[in-house]
C-alpha positions as CSV (number, residue, x, y, z in Angstrom):
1,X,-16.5,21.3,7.9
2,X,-13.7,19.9,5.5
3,X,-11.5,21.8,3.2
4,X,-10.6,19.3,1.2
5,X,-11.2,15.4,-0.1
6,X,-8.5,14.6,1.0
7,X,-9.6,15.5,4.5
8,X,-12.8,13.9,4.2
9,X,-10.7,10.7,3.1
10,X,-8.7,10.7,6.0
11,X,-11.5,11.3,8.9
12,X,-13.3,8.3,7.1
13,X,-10.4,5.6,7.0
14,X,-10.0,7.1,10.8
15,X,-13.2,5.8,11.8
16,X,-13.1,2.3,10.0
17,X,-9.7,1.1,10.5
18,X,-6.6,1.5,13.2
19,X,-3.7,3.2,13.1
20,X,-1.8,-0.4,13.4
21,X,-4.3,-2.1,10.6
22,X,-2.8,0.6,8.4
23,X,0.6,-0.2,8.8
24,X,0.0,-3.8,8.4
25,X,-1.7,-3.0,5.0
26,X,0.8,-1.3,4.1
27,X,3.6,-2.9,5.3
28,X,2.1,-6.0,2.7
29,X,1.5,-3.8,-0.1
30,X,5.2,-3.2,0.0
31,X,6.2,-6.9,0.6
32,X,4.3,-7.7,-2.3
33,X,5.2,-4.8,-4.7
34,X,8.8,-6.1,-3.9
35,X,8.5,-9.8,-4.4
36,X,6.0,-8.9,-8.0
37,X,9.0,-6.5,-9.2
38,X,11.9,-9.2,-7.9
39,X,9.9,-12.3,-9.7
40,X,9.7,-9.6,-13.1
41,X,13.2,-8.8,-12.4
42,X,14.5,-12.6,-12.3
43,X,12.4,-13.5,-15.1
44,X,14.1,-10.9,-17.8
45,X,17.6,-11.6,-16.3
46,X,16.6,-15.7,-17.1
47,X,15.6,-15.2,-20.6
48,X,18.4,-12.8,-21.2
């Protein structure tokens, strides 16, 4: 039926969530990975 995991994986996250609620998660896992590394980046430069 599936080849892989990674397969499975993907046929399940199919069935739970849209196509357009996994670009919204991701789109604020990368808004928020920016503004954590940004806030680590200012805070070095500061103590510097």
């Amino acid at each position: 039926m599936f080849d892989s995991l990674e397969e499975q994986m993907k046929h399940d996250a199919a069935l739970v969530t849209t196509k357009g609620e996994r670009t919204a998660k991701w789109v604020v896992v990368s808004a928020l990975s920016i503004l954590l590394f940004g806030a680590m980046y200012f805070a070095v430069r500061v103590l510097e």
